[in-house]
C-alpha positions as CSV (number, residue, x, y, z in Angstrom):
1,X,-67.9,-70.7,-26.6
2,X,-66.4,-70.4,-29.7
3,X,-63.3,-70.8,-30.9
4,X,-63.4,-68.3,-34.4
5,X,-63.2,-65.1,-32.3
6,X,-60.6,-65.6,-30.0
7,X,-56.8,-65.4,-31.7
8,X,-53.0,-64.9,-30.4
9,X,-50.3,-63.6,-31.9
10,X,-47.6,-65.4,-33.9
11,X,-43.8,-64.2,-33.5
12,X,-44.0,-61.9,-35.8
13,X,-46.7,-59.8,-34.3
14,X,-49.0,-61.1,-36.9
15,X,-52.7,-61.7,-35.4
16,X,-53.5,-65.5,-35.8
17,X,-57.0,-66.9,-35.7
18,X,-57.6,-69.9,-34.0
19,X,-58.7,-72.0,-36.2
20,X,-62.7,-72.3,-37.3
21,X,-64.5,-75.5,-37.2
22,X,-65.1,-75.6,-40.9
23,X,-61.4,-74.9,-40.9
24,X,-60.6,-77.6,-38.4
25,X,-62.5,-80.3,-40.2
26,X,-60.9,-79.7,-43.6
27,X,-57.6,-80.0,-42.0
28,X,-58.7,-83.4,-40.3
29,X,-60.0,-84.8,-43.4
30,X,-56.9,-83.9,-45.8
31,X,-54.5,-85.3,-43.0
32,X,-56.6,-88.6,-43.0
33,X,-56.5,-88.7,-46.4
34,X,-52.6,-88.8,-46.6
35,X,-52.5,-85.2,-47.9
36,X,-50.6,-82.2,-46.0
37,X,-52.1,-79.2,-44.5
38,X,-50.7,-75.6,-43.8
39,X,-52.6,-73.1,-41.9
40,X,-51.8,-70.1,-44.6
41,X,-51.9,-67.4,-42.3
42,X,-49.1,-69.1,-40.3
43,X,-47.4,-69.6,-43.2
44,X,-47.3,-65.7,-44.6
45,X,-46.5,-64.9,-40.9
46,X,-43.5,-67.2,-41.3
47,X,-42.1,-66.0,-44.3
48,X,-42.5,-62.6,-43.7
49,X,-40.3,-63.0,-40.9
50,X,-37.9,-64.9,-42.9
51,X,-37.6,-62.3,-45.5
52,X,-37.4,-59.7,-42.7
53,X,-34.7,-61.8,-41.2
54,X,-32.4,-62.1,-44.8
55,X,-33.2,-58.5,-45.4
56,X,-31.4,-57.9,-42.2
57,X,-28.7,-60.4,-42.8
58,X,-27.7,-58.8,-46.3
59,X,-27.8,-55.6,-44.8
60,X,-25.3,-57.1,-41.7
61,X,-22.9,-58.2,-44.2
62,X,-22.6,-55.3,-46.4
63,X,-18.8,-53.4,-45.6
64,X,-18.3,-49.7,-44.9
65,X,-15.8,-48.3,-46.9
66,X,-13.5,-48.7,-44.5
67,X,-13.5,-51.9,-43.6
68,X,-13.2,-52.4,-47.5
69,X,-10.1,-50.8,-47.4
70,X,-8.7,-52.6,-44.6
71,X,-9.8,-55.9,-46.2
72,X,-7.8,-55.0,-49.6
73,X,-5.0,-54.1,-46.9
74,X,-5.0,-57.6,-45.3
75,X,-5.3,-59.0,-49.3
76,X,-2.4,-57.2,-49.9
77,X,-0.9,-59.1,-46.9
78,X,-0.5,-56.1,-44.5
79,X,0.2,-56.1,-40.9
80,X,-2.4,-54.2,-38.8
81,X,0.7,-51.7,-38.1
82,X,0.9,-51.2,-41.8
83,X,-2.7,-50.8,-42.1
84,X,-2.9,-48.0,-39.6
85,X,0.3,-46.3,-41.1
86,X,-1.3,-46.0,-44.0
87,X,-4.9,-45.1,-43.4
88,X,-3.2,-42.6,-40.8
89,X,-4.8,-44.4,-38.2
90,X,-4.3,-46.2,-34.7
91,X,-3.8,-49.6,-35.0
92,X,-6.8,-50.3,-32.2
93,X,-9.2,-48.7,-35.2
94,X,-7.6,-50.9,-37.3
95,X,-8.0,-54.3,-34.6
96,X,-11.5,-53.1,-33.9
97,X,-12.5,-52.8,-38.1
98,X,-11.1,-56.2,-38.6
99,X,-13.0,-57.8,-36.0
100,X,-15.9,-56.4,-37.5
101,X,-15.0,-57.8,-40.7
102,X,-14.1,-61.9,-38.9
103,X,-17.7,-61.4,-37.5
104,X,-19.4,-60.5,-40.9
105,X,-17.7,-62.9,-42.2
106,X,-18.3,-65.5,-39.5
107,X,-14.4,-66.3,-39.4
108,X,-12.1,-66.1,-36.2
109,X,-9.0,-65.6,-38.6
110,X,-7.4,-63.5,-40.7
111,X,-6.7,-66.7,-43.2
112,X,-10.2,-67.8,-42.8
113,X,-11.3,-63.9,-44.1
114,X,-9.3,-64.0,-46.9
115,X,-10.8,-67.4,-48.0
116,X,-14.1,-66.3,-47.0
117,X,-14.3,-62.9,-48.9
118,X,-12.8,-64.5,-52.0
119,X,-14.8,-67.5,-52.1
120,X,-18.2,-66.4,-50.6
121,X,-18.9,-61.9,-50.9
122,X,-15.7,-61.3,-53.9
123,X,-18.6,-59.7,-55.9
124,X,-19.9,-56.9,-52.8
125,X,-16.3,-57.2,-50.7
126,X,-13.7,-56.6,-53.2
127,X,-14.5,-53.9,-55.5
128,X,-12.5,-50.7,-55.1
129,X,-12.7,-49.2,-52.2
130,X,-13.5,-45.2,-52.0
131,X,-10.5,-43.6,-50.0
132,X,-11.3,-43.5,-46.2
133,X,-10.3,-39.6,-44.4
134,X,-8.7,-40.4,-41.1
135,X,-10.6,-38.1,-38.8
């Protein structure tokens, strides 16, 4: 039986062929000769899943404009009481959009956040926030 026809799919959902025998033997021969060998389809599959996967990531990390304005609130050294009072607001809405910000920013505190969003996002997290409606 040969092997050419049959195939599996890769993690990404990609079809991958087994490899041919012409295939095989090229791969054997560069390996012997020192040289390294990539299957390219399994390579494209992998990097379309990486890009798929940092596409996702950047998406993940961008804020809504609310938690941009409860970030610049905890910049501005705010208590989440504070917060709330002024985005006429219950302070749960305001616990709840600053966990969402620690895990965006993969920080468990609110000093960790401030570092992080200054150090690491201060070009996407700190511009000027639009003015958030309370609802």
């Amino acid at each position: 039986m040969r092997s050419e026809g049959l195939g599996r799919r890769s993690r990404a959902g990609a079809r991958v062929r087994a490899p041919g025998t012409r295939q095989l033997l090229e791969a054997i021969n560069r390996v012997a000769h020192g040289e390294t060998w990539w299957d390219t389809a399994l390579l494209r599959a992998a990097l379309t899943d990486a890009k798929d996967k940092t596409d996702i990531l950047a998406k993940a990390r961008e804020l809504t404009d609310r938690q941009r304005v409860v970030l610049r609130c905890i910049l501005d050294g705010l208590s989440n009481k504070e917060i709330a009072a002024q985005l006429r607001t219950s302070e749960t809405l305001v616990k709840a959009t600053i966990q969402e910000l620690f895990n965006k920013a993969g920080v468990r505190t609110r000093s960790q956040l401030v570092r992080v969003a200054i150090e690491r996002f201060s070009a996407e997290w700190l511009q000027d926030p639009t003015p958030v409606r309370s609802a």
